[in-house]
C-alpha positions as CSV (number, residue, x, y, z in Angstrom):
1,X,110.3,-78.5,43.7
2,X,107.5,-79.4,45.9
3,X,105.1,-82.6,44.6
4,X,101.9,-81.4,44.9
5,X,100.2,-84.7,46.2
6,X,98.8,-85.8,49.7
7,X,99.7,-88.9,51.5
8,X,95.9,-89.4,52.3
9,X,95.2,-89.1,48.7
10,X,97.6,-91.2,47.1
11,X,97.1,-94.2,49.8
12,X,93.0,-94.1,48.7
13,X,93.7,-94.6,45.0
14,X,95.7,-96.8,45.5
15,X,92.8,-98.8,47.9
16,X,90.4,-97.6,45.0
17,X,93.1,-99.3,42.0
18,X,93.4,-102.6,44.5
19,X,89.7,-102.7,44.5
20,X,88.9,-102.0,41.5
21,X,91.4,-104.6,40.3
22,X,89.9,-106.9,42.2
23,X,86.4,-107.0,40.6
24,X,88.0,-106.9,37.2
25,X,90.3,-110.3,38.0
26,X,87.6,-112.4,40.3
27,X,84.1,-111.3,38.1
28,X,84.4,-109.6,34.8
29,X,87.6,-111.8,33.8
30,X,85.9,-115.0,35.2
31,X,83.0,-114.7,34.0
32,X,83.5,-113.3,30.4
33,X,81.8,-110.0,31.3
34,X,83.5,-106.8,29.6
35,X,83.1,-102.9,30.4
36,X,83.1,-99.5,28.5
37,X,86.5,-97.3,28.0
38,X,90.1,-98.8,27.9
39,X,89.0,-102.0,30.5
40,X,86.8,-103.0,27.8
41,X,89.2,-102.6,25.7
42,X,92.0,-105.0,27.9
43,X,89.4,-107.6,28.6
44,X,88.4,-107.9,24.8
45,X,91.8,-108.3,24.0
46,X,92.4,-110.7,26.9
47,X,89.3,-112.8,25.9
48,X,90.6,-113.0,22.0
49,X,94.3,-113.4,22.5
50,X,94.7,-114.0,26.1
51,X,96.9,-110.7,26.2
52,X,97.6,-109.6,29.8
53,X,95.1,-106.9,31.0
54,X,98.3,-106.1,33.7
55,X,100.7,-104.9,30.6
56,X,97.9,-104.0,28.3
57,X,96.2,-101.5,30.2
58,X,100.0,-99.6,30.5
59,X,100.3,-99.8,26.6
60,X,97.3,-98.5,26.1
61,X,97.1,-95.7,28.7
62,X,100.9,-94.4,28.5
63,X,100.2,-92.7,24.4
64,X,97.1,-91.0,25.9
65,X,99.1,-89.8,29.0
66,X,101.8,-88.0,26.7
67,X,98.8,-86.6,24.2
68,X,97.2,-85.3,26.8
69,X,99.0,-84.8,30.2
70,X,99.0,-80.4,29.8
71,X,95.0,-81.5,30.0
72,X,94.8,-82.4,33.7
73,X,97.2,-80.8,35.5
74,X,100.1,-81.3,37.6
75,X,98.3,-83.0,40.6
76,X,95.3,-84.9,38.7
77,X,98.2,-85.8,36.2
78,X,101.0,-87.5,38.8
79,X,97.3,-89.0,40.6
80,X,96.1,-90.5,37.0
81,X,99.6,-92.0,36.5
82,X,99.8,-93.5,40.2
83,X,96.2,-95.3,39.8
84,X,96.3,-96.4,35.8
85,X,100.0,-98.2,37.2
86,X,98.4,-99.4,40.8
87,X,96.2,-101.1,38.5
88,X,98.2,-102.6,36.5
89,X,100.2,-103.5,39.4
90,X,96.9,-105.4,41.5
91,X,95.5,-106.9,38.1
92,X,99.1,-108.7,38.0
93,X,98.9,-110.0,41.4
94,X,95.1,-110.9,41.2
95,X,95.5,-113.0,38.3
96,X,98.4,-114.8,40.2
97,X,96.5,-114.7,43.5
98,X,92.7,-115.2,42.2
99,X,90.1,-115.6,45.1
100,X,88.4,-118.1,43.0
101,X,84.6,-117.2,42.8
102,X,82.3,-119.7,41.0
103,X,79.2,-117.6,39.5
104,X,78.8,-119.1,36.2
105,X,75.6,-120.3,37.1
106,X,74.7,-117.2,38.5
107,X,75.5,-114.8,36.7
108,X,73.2,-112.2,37.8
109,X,75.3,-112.2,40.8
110,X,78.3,-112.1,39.1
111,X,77.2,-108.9,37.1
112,X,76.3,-106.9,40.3
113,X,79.7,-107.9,41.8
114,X,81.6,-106.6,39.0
115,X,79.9,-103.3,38.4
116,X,80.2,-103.4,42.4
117,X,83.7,-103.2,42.7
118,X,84.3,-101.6,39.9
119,X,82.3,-98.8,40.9
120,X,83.6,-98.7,44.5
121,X,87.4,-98.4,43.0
122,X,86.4,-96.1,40.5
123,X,84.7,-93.7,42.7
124,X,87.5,-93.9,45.2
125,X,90.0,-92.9,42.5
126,X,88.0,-90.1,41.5
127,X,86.6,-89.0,45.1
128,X,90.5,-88.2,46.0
129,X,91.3,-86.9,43.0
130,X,92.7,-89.3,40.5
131,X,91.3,-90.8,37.1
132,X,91.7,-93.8,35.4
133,X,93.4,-92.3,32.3
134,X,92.1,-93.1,29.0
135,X,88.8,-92.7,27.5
136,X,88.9,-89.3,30.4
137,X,92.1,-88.0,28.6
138,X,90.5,-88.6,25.0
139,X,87.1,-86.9,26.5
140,X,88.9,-83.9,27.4
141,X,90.5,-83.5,24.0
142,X,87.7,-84.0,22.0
143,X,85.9,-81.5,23.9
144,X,88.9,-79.2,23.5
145,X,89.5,-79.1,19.5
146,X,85.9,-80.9,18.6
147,X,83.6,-79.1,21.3
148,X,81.8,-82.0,22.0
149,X,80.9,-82.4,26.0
150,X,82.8,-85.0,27.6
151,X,80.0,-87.2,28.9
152,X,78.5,-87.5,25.1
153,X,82.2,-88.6,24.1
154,X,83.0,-91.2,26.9
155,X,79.1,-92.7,26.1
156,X,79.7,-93.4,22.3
157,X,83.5,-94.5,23.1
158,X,81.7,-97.1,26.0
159,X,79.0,-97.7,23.7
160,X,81.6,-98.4,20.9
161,X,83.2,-100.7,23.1
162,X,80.5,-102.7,24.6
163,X,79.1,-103.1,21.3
164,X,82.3,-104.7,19.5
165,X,82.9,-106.8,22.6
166,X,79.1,-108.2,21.9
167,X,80.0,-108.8,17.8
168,X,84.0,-110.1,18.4
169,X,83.5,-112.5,21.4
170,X,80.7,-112.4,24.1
171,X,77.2,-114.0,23.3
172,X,74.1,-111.9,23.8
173,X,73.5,-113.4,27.4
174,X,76.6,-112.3,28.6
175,X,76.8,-108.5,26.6
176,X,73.2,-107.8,28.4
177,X,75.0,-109.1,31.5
178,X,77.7,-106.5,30.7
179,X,75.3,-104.0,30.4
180,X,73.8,-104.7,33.9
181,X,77.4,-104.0,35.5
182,X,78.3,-101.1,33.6
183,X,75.3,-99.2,35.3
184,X,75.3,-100.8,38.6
185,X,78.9,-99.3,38.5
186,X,78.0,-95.8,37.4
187,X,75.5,-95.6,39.6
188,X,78.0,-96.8,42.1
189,X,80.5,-94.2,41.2
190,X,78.2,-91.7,41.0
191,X,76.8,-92.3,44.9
192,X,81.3,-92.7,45.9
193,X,81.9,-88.9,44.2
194,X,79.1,-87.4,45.4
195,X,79.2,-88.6,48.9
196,X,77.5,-91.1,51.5
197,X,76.8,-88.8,53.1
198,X,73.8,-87.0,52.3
199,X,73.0,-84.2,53.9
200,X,70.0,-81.7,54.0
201,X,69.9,-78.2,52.6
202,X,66.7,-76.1,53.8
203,X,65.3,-72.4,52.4
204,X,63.1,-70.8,55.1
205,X,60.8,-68.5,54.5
206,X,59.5,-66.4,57.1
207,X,58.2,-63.6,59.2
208,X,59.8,-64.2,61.8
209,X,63.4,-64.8,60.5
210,X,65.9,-63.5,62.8
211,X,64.3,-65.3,65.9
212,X,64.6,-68.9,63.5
213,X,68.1,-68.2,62.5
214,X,69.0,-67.6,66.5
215,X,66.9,-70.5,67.5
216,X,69.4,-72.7,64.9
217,X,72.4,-71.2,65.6
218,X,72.0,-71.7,69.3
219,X,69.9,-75.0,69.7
220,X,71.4,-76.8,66.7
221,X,75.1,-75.2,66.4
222,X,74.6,-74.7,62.9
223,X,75.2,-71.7,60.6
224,X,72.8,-69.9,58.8
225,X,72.6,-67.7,55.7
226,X,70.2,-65.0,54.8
227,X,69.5,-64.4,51.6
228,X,68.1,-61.5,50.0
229,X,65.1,-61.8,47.8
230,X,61.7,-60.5,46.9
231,X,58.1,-61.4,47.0
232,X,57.0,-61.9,43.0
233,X,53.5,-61.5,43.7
234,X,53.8,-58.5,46.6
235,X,57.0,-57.3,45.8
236,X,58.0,-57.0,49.0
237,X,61.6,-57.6,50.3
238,X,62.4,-60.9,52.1
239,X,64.9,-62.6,53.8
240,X,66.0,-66.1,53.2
241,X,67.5,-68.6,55.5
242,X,69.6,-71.1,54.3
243,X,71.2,-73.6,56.4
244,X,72.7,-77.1,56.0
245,X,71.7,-79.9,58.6
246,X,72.8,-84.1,58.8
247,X,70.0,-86.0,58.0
248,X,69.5,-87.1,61.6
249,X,68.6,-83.0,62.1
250,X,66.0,-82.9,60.0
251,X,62.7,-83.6,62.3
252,X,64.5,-81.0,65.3
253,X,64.8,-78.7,62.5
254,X,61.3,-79.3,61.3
255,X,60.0,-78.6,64.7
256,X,62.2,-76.0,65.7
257,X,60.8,-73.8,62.9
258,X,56.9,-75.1,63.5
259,X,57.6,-73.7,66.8
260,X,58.3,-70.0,65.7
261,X,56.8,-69.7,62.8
262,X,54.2,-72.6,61.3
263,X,53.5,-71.2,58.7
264,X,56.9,-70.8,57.6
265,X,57.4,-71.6,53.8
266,X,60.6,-74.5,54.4
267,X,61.5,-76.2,51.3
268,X,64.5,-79.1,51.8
269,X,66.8,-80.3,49.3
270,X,69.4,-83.5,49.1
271,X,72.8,-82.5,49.6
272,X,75.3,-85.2,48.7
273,X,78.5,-83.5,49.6
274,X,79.1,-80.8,51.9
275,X,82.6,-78.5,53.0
276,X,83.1,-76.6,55.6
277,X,82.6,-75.7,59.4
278,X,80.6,-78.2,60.9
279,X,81.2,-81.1,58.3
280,X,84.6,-81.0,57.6
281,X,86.5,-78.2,59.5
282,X,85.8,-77.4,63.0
283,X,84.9,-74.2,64.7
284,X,88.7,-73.6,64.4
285,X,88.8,-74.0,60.9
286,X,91.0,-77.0,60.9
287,X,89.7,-80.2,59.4
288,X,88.4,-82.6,60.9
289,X,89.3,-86.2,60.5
290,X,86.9,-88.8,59.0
């Protein structure tokens, strides 16, 4: 039966798990800062009873894999298991191999290190199509039989977490320190999935629509959409143009339109992740390599 992985995919979460490792070992471990979900959970019990984060993250995570594996599906499944044991695997050999950092004095710097890394090798893992296991899983159960939405559950299990961390071991400096690098990573992981690169999607209204769509099409090699719609106030019929442009487009575009039509109604909209010809396939259709 045919594995339905990628060798592109599998080699990135397992960059995202050696990075991610690596922020956990070098900044949250060394500088007594925790996180939300089941890392929270390793490094509380690593700060209490100096159990291994390496073994305890597989104890933790392998109960939750059998619960809920029929949850994810065959490829996000065989993904989640290849990151939660890649991190266990680079937690091991950071902790033998530490890079050494000394923030204790600063530990501003160390917070927006950890949520740095972490976020990087989170967002890697879940760009190509993996998850960390865990408090995901649980999310997805709950929602299932409880109907609660995942994002409420994974915020009170983090905010459990954070919190208990706070009362068992860390001191207020260093939970409000926690709290700093638990958002930078979010945010972090949050700018990873959706994508660098952030790319422009414009709505064009305008009389003269058919000569702007062929003056994009053949200046700026781009495609075009039109849409159907109608006035609200005149009830008239109209059509839309919709295209997608890079960011480094947008003034040609601007002027390209001003040209034709200035008083074209344009309205432009951030675009953080865009498929298809002329961002990830060619005019082939094959993809193109990034």
């Amino acid at each position: 039966m045919k594995i339905p992985i990628k060798m592109k995919n599998t080699l990135f979460i397992i960059i995202g798990s050696a990075i991610f490792s690596f922020g956990v070992v070098n900044f949250n471990m060394a500088n007594n800062l925790t996180e939300g979900g089941f890392t929270g959970i390793t490094l509380l019990l690593y700060f209490l009873f100096s159990w291994d984060p390496a073994i305890m993250n597989l104890v933790l995570n392998i109960p939750v894999f059998i619960v809920g594996w029929r949850l994810l599906g065959v490829s996000t499944f065989i993904y989640t298991v290849i990151g939660t044991v890649m991190v266990s695997v680079f937690l091991w050999v950071f902790q033998i191999f530490p890079y050494g950092f000394s923030l204790q004095n600063d530990m501003t710097l160390a917070a927006l290190f950890a949520g740095s890394f972490i976020g990087v090798g989170l967002g890697i893992i879940f760009r190509y199509g993996g998850t960390t296991g865990g408090v995901d899983i649980i999310a997805r159960l709950v929602n299932k039989y409880v109907g609660w939405g995942m994002g409420r559950t994974m915020f009170l299990f983090d905010a459990v977490v954070i919190v208990a961390s706070v009362i068992l071991y860390l001191n207020e400096i260093e939970g409000m320190y926690t709290l700093v690098a638990v958002f930078i990573a979010a945010r972090v992981i949050d700018f990873m999935v959706d994508g660098a690169y952030a790319a422009r999607g414009a709505l064009i209204v305008s009389e003269h629509q058919d000569a702007i769509a062929s003056k994009i099409l053949k200046d700026m090699d781009r495609g075009v959409t039109l849409l159907h719609g109608s006035g609200s106030y005149t009830g008239e019929d109209k059509r839309v143009i919709y295209c997608v442009v890079g960011r480094n487009e947008i003034i040609r575009l601007k002027n390209l339109i001003n040209e034709i039509d200035p008083h074209a109604f344009v309205s432009m909209m951030t675009v953080h992740d865009v498929l298809g010809e002329g961002f990830t396939l060619d005019e082939n259709k094959n993809p193109i390599d990034s």
